[in-house]
PyMOL Python script that loads the backbone (N, CA, C, O; Angstrom):
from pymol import cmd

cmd.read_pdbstr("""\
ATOM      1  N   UNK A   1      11.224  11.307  53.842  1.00  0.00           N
ATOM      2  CA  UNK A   1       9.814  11.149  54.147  1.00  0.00           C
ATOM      3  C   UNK A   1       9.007  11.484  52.890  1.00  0.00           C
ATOM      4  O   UNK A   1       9.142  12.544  52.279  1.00  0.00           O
ATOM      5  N   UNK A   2       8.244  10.605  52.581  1.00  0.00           N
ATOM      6  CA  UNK A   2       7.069  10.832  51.358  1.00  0.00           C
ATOM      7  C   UNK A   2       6.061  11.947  51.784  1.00  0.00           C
ATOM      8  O   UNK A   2       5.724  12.293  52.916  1.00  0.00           O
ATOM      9  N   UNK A   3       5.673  12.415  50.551  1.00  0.00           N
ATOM     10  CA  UNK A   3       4.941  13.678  50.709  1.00  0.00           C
ATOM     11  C   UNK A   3       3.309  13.418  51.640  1.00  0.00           C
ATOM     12  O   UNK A   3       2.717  14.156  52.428  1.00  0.00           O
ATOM     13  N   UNK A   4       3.039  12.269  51.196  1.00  0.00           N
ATOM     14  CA  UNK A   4       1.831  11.792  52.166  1.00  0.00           C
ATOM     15  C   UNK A   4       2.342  11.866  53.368  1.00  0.00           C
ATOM     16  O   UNK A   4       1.997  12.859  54.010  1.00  0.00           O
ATOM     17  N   UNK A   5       3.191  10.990  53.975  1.00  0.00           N
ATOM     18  CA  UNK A   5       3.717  11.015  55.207  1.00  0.00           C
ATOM     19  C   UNK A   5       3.880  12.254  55.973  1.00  0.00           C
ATOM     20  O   UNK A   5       3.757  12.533  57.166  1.00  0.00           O
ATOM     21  N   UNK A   6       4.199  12.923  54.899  1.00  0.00           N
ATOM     22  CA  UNK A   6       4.764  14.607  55.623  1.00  0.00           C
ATOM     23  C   UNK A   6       3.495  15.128  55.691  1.00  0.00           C
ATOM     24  O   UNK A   6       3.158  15.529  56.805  1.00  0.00           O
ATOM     25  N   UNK A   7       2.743  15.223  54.841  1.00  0.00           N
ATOM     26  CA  UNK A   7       1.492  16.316  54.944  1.00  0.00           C
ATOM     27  C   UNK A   7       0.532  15.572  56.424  1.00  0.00           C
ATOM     28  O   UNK A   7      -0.001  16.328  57.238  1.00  0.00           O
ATOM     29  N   UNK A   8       0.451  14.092  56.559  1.00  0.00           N
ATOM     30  CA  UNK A   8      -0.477  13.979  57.591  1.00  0.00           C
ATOM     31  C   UNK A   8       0.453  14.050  59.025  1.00  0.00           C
ATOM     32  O   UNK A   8      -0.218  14.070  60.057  1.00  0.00           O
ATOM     33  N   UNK A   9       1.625  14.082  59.146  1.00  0.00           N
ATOM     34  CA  UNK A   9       2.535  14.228  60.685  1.00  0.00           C
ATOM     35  C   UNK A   9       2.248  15.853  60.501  1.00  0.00           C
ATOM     36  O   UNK A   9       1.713  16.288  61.521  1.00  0.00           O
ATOM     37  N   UNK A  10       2.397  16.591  59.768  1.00  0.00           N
ATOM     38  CA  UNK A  10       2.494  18.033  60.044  1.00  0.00           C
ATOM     39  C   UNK A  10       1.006  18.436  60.152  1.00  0.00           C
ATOM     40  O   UNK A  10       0.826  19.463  60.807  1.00  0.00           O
ATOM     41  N   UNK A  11      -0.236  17.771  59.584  1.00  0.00           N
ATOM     42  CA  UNK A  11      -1.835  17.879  59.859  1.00  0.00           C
ATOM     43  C   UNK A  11      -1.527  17.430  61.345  1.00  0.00           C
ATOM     44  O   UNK A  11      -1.080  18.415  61.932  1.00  0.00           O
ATOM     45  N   UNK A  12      -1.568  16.701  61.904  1.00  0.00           N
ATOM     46  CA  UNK A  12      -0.865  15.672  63.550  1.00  0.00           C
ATOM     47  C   UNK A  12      -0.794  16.790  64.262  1.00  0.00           C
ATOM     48  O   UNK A  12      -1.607  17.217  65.082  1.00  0.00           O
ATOM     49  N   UNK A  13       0.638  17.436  63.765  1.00  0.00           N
ATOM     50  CA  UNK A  13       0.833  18.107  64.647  1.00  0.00           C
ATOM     51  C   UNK A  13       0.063  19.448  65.027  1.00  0.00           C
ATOM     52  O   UNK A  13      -0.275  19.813  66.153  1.00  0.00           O
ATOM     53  N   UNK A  14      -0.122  20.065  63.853  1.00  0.00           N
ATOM     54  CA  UNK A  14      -1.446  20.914  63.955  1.00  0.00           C
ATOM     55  C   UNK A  14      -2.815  20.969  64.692  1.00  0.00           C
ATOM     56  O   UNK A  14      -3.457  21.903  65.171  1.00  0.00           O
ATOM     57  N   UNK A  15      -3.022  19.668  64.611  1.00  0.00           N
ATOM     58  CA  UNK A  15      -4.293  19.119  65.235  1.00  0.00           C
ATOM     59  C   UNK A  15      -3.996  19.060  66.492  1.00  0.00           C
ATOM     60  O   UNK A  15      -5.012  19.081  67.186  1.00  0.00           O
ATOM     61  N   UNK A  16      -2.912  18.986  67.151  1.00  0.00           N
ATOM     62  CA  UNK A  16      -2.476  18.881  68.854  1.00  0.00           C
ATOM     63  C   UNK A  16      -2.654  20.316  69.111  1.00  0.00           C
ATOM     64  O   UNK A  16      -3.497  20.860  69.823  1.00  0.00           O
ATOM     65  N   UNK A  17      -1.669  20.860  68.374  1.00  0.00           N
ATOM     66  CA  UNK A  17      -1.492  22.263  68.904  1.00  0.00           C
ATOM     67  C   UNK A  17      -3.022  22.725  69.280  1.00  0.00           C
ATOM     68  O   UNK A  17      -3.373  23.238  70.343  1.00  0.00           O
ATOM     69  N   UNK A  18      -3.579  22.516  68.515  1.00  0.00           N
ATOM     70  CA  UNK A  18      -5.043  23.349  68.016  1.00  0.00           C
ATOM     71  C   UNK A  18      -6.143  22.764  69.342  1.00  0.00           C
ATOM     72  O   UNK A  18      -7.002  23.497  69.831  1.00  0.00           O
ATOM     73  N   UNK A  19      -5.953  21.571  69.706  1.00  0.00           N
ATOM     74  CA  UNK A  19      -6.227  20.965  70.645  1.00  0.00           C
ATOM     75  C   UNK A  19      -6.483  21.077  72.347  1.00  0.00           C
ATOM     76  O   UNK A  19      -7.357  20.938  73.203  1.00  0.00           O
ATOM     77  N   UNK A  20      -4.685  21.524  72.119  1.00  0.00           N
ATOM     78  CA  UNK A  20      -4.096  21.872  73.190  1.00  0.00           C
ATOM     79  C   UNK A  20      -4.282  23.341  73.728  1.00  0.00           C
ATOM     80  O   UNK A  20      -4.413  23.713  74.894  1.00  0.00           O
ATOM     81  N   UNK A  21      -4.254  24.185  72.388  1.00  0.00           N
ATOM     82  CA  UNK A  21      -5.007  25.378  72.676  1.00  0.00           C
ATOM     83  C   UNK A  21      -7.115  25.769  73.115  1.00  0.00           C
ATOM     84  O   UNK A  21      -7.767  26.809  73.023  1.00  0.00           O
ATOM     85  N   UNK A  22      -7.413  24.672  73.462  1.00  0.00           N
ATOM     86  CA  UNK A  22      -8.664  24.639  73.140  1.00  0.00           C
ATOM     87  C   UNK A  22      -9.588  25.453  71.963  1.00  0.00           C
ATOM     88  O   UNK A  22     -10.655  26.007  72.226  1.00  0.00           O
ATOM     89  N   UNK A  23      -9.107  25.423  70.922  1.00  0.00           N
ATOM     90  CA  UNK A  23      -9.311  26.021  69.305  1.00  0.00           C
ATOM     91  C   UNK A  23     -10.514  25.325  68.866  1.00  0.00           C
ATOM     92  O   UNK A  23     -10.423  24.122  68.620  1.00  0.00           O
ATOM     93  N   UNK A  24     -11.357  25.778  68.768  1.00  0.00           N
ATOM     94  CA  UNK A  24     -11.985  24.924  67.451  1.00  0.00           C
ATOM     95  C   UNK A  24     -11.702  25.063  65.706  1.00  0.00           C
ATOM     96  O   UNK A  24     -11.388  25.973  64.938  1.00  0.00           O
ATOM     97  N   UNK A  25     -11.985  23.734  65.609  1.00  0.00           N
ATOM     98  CA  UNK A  25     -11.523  23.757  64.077  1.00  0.00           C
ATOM     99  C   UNK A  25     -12.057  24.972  63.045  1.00  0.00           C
ATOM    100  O   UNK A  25     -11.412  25.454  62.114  1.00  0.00           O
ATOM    101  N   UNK A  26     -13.244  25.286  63.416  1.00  0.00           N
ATOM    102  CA  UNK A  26     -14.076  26.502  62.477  1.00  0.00           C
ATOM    103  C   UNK A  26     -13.352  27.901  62.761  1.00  0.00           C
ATOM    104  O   UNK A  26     -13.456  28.838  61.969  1.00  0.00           O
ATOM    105  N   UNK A  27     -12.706  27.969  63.793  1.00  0.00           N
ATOM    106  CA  UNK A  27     -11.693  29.459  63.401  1.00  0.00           C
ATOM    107  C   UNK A  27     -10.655  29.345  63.087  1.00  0.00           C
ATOM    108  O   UNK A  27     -10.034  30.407  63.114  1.00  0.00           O
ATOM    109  N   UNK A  28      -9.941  28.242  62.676  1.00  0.00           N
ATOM    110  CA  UNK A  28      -8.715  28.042  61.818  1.00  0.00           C
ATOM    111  C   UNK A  28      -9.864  27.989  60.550  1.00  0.00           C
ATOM    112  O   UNK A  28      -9.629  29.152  60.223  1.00  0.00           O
ATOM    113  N   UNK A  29     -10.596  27.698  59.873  1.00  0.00           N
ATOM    114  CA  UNK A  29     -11.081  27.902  59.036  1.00  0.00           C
ATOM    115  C   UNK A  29     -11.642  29.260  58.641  1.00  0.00           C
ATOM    116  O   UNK A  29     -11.405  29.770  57.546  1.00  0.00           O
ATOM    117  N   UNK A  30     -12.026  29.547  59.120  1.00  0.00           N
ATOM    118  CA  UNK A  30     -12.033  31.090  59.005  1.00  0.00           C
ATOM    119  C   UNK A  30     -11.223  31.944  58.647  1.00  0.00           C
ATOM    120  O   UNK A  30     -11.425  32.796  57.782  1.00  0.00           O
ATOM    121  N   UNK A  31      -9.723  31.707  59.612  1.00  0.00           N
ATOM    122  CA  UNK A  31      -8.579  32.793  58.988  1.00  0.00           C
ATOM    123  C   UNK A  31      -8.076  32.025  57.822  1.00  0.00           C
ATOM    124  O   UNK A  31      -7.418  32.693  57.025  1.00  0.00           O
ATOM    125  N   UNK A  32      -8.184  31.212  57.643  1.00  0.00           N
ATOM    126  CA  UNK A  32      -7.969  30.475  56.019  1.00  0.00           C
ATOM    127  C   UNK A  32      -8.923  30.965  54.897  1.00  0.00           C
ATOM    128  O   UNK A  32      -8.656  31.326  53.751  1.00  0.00           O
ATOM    129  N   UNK A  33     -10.174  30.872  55.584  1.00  0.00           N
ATOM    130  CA  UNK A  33     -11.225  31.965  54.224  1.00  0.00           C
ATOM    131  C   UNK A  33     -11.981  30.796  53.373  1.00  0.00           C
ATOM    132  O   UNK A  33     -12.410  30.920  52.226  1.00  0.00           O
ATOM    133  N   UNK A  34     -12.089  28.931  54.689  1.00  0.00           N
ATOM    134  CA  UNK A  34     -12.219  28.121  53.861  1.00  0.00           C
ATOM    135  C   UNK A  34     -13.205  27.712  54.916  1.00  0.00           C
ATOM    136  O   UNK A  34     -13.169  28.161  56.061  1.00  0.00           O
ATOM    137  N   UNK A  35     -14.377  26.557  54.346  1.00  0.00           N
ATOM    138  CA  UNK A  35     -15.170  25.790  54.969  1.00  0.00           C
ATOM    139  C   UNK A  35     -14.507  25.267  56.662  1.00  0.00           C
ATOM    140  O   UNK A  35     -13.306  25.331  56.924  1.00  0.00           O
ATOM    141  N   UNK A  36     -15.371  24.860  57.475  1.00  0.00           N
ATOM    142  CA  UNK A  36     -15.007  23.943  58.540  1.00  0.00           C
ATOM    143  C   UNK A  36     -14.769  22.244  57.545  1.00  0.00           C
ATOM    144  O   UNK A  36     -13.679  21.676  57.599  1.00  0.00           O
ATOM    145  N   UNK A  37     -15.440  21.906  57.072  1.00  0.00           N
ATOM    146  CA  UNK A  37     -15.509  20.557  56.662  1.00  0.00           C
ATOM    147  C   UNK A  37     -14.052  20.730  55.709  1.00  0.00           C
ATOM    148  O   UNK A  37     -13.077  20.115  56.142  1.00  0.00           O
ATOM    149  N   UNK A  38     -13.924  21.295  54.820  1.00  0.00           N
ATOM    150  CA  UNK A  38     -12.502  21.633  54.072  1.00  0.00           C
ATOM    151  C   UNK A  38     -11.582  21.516  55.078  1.00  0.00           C
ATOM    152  O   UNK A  38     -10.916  20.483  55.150  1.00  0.00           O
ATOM    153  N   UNK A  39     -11.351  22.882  56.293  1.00  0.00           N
ATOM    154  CA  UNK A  39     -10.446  22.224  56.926  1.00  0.00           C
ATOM    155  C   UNK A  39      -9.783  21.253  57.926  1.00  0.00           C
ATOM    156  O   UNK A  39      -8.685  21.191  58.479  1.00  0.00           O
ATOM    157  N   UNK A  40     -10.910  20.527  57.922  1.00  0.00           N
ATOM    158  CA  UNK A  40     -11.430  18.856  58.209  1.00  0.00           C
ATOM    159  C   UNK A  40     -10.586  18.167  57.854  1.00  0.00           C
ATOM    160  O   UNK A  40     -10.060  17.452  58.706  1.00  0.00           O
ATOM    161  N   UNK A  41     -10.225  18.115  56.793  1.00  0.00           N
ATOM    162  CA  UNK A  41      -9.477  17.674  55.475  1.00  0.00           C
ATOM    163  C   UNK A  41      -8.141  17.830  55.646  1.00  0.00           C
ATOM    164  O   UNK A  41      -7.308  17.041  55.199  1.00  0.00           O
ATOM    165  N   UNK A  42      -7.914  18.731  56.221  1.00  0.00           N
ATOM    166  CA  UNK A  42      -6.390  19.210  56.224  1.00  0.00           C
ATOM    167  C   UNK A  42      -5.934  18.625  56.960  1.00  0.00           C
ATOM    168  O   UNK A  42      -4.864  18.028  56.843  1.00  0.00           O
ATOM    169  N   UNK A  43      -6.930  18.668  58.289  1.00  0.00           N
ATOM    170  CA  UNK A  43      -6.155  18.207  59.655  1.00  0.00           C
ATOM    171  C   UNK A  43      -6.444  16.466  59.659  1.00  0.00           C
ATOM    172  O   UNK A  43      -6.280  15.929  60.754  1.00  0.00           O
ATOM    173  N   UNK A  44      -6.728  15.857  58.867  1.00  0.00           N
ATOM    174  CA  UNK A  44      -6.109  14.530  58.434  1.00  0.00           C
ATOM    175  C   UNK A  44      -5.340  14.138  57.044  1.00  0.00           C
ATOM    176  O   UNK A  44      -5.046  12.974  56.772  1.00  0.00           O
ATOM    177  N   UNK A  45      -5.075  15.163  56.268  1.00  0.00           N
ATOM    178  CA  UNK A  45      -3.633  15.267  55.948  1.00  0.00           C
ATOM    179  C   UNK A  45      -4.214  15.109  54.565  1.00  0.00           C
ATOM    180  O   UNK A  45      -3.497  15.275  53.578  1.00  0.00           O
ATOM    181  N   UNK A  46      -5.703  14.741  54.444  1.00  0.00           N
ATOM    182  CA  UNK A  46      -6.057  14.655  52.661  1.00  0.00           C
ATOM    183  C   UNK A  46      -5.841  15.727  51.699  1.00  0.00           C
ATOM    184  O   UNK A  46      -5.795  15.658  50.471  1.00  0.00           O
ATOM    185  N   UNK A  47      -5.735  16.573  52.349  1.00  0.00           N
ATOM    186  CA  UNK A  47      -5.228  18.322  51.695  1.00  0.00           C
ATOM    187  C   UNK A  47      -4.017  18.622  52.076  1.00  0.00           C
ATOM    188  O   UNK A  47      -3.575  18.458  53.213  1.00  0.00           O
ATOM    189  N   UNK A  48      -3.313  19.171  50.940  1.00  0.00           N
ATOM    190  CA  UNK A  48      -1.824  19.017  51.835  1.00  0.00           C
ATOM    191  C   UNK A  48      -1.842  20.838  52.172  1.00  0.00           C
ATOM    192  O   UNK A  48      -2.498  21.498  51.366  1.00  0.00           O
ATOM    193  N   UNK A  49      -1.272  21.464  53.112  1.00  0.00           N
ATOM    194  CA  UNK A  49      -0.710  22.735  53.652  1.00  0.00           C
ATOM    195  C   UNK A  49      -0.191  23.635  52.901  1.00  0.00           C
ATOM    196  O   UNK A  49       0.718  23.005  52.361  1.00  0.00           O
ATOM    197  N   UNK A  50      -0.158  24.483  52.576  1.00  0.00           N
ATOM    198  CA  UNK A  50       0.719  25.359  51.520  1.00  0.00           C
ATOM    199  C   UNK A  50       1.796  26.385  52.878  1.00  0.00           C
ATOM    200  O   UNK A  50       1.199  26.726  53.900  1.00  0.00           O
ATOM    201  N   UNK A  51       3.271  26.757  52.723  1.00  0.00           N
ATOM    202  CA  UNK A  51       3.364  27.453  53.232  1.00  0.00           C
ATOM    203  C   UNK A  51       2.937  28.693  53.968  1.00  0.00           C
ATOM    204  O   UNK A  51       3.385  29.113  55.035  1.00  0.00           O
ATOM    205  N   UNK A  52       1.860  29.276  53.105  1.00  0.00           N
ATOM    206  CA  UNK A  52       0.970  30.729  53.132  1.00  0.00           C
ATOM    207  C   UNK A  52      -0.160  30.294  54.478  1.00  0.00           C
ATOM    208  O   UNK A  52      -0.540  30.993  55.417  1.00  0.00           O
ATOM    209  N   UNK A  53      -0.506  28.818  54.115  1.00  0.00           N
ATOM    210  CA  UNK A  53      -1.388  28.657  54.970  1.00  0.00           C
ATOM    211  C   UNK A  53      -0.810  28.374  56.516  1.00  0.00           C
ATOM    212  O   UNK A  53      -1.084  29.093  57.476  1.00  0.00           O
ATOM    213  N   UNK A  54       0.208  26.956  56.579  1.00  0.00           N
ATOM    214  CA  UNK A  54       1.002  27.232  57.598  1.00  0.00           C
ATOM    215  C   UNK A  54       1.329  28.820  58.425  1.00  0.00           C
ATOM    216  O   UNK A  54       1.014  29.017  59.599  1.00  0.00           O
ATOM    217  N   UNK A  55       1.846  29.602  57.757  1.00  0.00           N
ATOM    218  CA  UNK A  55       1.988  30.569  58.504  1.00  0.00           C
ATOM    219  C   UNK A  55       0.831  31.290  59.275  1.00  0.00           C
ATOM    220  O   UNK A  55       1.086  31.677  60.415  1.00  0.00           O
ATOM    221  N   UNK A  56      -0.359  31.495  58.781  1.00  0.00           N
ATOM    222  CA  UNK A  56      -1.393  31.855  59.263  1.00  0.00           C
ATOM    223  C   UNK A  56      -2.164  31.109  60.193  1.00  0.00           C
ATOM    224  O   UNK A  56      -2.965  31.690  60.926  1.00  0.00           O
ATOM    225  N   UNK A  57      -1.952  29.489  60.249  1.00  0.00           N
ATOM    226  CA  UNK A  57      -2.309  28.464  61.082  1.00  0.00           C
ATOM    227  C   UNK A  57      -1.504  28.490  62.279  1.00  0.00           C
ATOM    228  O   UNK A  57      -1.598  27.816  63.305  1.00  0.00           O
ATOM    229  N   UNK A  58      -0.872  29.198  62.022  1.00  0.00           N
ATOM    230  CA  UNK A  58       0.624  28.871  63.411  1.00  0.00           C
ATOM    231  C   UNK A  58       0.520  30.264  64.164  1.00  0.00           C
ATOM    232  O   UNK A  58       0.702  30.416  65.372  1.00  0.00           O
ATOM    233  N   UNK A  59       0.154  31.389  63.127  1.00  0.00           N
ATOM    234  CA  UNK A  59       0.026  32.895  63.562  1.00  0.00           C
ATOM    235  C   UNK A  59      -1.540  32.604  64.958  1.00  0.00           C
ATOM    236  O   UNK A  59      -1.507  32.718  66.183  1.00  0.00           O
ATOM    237  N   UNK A  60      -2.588  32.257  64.118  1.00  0.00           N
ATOM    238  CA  UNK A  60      -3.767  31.593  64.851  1.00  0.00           C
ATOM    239  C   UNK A  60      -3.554  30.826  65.919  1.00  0.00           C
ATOM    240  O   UNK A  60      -4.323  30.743  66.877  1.00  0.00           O
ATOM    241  N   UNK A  61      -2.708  30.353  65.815  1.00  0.00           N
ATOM    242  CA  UNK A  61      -2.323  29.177  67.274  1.00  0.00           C
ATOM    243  C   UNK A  61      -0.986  29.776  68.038  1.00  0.00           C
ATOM    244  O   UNK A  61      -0.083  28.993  68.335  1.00  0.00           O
ATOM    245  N   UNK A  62      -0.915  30.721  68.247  1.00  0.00           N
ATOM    246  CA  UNK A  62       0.113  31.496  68.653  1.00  0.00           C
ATOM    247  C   UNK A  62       1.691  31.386  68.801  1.00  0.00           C
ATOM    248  O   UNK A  62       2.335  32.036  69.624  1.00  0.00           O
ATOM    249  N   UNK A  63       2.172  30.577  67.992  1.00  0.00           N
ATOM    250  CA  UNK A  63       3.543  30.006  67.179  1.00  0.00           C
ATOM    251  C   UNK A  63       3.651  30.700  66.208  1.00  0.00           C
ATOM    252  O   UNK A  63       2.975  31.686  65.917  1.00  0.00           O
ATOM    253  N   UNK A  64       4.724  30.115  65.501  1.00  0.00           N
ATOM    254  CA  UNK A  64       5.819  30.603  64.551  1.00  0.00           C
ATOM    255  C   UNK A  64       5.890  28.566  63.418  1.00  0.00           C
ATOM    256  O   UNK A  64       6.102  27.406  63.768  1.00  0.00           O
ATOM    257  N   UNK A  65       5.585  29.227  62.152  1.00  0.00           N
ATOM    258  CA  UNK A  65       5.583  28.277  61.685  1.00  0.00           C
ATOM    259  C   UNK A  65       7.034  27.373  61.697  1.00  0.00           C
ATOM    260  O   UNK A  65       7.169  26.151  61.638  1.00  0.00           O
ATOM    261  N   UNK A  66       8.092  28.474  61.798  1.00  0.00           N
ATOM    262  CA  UNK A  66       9.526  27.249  62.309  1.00  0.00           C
ATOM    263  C   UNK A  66       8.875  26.722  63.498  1.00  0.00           C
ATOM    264  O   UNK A  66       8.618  25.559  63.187  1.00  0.00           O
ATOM    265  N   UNK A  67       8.559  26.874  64.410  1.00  0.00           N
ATOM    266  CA  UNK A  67       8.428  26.030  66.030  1.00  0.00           C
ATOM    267  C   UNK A  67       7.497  24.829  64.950  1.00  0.00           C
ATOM    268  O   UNK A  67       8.141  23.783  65.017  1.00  0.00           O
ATOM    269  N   UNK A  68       6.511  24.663  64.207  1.00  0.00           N
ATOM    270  CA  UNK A  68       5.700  23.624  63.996  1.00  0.00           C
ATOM    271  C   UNK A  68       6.310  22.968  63.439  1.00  0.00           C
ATOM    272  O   UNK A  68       6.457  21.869  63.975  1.00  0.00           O
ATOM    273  N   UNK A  69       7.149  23.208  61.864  1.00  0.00           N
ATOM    274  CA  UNK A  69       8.319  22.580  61.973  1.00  0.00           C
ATOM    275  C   UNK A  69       9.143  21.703  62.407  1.00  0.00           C
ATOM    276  O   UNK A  69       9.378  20.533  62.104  1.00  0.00           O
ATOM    277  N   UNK A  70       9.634  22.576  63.314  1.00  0.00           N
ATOM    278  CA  UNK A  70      11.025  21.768  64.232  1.00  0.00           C
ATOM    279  C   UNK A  70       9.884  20.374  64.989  1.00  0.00           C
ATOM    280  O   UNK A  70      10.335  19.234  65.096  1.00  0.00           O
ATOM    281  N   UNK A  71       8.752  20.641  65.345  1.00  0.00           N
ATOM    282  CA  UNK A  71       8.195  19.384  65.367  1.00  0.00           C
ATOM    283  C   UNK A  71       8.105  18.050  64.583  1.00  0.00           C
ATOM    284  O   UNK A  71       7.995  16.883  64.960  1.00  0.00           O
ATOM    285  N   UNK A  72       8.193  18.655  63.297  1.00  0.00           N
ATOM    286  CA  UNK A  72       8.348  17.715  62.342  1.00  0.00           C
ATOM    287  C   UNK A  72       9.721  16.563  62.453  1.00  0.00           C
ATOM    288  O   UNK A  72       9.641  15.365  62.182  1.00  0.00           O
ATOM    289  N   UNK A  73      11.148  17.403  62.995  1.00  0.00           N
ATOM    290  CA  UNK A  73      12.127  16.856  63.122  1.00  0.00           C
ATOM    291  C   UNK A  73      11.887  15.315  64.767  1.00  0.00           C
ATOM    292  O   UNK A  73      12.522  14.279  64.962  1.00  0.00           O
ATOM    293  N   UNK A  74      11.053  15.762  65.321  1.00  0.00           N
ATOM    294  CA  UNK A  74      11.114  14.827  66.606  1.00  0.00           C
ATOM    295  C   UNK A  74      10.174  13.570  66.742  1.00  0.00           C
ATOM    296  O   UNK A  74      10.236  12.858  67.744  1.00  0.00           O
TER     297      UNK A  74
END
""", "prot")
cmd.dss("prot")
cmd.show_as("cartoon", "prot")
cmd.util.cbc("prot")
cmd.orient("prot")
């Protein structure tokens, strides 16, 4: 999988979770320490994820960045 490909399925999946949790986007931005509109960006994949951030996005959405992951595989 190309790195574009990967960064917007794993933004995807983020964006469900976050969804599904009824989250708004501005407090995943927050524990990131970054704009709402920045992480706008992410969650359509134009910014790619850094591990550091994953973990804290997944900590916020009450997962484990392996579980978001293993999404990636399905």
């Amino acid at each position: 999988m190309r790195h574009l490909e990967y960064d917007l399925k794993l933004a995807l999946i983020i964006k469900s979770i976050r969804k599904q949790k009824l989250m708004k986007q501005y407090i995943l931005a927050k524990a990131l320490n970054m704009q709402q509109a920045t992480y706008s960006r992410v969650e359509k994949g134009t910014i790619a994820i850094t591990p550091g951030q994953l973990h804290i996005i997944a900590h916020e959405l009450g997962t484990t960045s392996s579980r978001i992951l293993l999404q990636m595989e399905q």
